[in-house]
N, C-alpha and C positions, 0 to 999 in steps of 0.2 A: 550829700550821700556819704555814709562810712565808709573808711579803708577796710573796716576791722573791727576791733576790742579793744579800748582802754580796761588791764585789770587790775584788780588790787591781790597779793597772796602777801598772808601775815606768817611769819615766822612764830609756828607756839610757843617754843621756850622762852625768846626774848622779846615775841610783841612787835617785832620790827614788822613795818611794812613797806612788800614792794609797788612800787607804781610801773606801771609798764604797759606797751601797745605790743599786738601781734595781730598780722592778718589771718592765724588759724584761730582755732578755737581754745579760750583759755584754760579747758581743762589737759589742753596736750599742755600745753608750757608747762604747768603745774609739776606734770611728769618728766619733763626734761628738767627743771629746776631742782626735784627731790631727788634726782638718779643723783647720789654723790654727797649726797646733803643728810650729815645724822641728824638733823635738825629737824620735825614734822613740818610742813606746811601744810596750809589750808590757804583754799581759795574763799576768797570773802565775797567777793561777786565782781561783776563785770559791767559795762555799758557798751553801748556801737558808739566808736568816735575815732580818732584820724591820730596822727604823730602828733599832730600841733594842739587838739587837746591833753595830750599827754604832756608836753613839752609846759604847756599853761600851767595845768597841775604842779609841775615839778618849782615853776617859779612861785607860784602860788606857797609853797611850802619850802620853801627853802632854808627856812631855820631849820626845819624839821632832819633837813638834810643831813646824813651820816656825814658823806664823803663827800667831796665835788667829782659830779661829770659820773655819780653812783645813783640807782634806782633804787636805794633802802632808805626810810625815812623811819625816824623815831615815832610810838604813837599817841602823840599828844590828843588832846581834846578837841581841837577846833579839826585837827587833821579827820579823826574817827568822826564828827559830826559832819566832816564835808562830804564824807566816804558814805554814809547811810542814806541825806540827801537825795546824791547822785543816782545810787542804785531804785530807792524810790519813786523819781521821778521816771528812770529809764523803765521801770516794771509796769508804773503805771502808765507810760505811753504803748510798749509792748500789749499791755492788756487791752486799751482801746483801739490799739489794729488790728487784733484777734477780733474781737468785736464784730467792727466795720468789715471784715472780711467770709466774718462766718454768718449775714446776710444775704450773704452772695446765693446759698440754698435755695434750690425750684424744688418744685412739688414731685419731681421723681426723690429727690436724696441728695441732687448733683448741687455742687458747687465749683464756681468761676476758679475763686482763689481759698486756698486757708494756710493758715500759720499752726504748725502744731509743734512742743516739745514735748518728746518724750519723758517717762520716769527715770532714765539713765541719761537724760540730758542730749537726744540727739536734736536735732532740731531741722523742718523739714516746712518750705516755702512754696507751693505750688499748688496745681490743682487736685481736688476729691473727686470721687464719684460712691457715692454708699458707702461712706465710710473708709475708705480707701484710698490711699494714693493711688493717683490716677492722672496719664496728662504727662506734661509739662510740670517740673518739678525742680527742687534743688534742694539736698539732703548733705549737711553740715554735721560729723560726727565728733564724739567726744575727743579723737587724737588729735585732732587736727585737719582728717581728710575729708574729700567732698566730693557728695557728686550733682552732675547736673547734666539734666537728660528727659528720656522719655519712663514712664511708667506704666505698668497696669497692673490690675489688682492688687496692689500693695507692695507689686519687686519690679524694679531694675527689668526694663524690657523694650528696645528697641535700640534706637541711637541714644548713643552718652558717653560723657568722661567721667572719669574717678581718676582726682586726684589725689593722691598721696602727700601722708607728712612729711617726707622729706625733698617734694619737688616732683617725683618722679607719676609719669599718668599713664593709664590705658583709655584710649583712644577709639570708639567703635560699636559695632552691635552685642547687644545682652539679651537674652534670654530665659526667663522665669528666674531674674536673680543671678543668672552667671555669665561673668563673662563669655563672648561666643566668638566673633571674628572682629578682630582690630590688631593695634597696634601697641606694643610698650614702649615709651618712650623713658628715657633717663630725666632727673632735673635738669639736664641742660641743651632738653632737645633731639637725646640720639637715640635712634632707633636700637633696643635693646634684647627685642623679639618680637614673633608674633604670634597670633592664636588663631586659629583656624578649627571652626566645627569645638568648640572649648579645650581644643589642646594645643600646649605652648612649643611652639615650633622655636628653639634659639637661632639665633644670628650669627655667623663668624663678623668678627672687626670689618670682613669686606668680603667680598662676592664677585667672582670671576666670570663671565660669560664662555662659552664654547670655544672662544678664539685666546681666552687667558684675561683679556682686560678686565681692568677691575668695573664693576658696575655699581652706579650710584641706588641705593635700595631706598625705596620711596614706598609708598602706599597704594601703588599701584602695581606693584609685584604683589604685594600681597592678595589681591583682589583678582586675579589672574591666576587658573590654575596650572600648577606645576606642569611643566614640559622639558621636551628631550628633540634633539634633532636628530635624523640619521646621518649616512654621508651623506645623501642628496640634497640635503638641508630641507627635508620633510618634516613638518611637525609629527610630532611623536604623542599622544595623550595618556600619561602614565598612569594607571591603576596600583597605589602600593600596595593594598592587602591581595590584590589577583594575582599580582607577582609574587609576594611572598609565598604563597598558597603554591602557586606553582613550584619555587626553589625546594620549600618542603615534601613534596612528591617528589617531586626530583632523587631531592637527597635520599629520601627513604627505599626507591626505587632501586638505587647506587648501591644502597646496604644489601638489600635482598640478593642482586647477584652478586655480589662479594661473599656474600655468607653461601651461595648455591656453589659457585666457583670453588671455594676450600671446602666444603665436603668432601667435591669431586676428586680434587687434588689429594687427598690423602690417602694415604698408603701406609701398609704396616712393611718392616722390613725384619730381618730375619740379624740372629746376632753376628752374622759375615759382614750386613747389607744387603743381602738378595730382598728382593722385591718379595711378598708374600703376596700369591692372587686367594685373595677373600670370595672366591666364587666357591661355590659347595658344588665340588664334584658328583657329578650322579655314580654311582656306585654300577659296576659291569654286572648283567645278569649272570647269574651262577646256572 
């Protein structure tokens, strides 16, 4: 079984070609090799194979070789004719497991398994139903990221990961396509926030309990909802929007006799300071 992608990208201007492995997808490399590079490249194509097909390759062509211990090889003849070969052969094994896979079809529409690439190159390994991802799946996209999980009708829905091209994943339930309740994790493991009902709640560095200690935040805080103790060490089950709801009567409450109160208060005064009383005397009958 492959690690990955042995790929080839040819540099336009001079022809050169790189040889190279990466376990994403080779059209992200492509994009971190141009970031930088006035140079065009093009991706010539790819195969599934391991470091040690790569490493073979690279002996294999070693005249070819610019530099030592460098991925850029001149492109001779024999080099370009091993490079069509291989892609060749890999297209046409890919097209016989598409094949074998998309008899998998019963008399409703369903299928077991299928293999599909899209026209932008996504590339997507798991079950159908009418036409549909559907199932159990794993969805391989052009940068590099991946996911692998549940589906239905054609989006991201239930358990699953998306992993990101730089390492970093969310962890958890999706719905109709979006993320819903999980976890984020960093590339190297750390819990970076989390999502609840599809909004992203951040993380401080660390997390205190009632009594000050630090607490270890695992994924079972997040599955647990939010609470409050009293003194009695009563649990407490917090409502934030009833609360807020409340603060804001509140507040507005607070204004209105503020503003009754200095009506009241006012007074006009006379140019000594005497107090003027603004009552309309009734006038004495004559």
């Amino acid at each position: 079984m492959s690690d990955g992608f042995v790929y080839f990208i040819q540099e336009e201007e001079t022809g050169r070609i790189k040889i190279g492995f990466s376990e994403k997808h080779p059209n992200g490399r492509l994009k971190d090799f141009q970031t930088g590079n006035s140079n065009k490249l093009n991706l010539l194509g790819y195969i599934e194979g391991t470091y040690e097909d790569e490493s073979n390759l690279h002996q294999e062509f070693s005249e070819e070789r610019i530099r030592e211990e460098n991925e850029w090889f001149n492109p001779s003849p024999r080099l370009n004719d091993r490079i069509k070969k291989l892609l060749e052969v890999f297209l046409e094994e890919k097209k016989n497991r598409i094949e074998d896979l998309n008899q998998n079809y019963n008399e409703e529409g369903e299928n077991v398994q299928r293999i599909y690439t899209s026209p932008s190159g996504i590339e997507y390994v798991g079950e159908w139903k009418d036409g549909k991802k559907h199932g159990q799946g794993t969805s391989t996209y052009t940068d590099g990221s991946k996911y692998v999980g549940e589906w239905r009708n054609g989006k991201r829905n239930g358990q699953g990961t998306l992993t990101f091209p730089d390492g970093a994943r969310f962890v958890g339930k999706w719905r109709n396509g979006f993320s819903w309740n999980g976890m984020v994790y960093d590339n190297i493991g750390n819990i970076k926030r989390k999502k609840v009902s599809g909004e992203n709640r951040w993380l401080e560095e660390e997390e205190r309990d009632r009594h000050g200690n630090i607490m270890k935040i695992t994924e079972e805080i997040m599955k647990k909802e939010e609470e409050k103790r009293d003194m009695y060490d009563n649990l407490i089950k917090t409502q934030e929007r009833k609360r807020e709801k409340e603060e804001e009567k509140e507040k507005e409450g607070e204004k209105g006799e503020k503003e009754k109160e200095g009506k009241k208060g006012r007074r006009k005064v006379d140019i000594y300071g005497n107090i003027i009383n603004l009552k309309r005397k009734k006038g004495k009958k004559r």
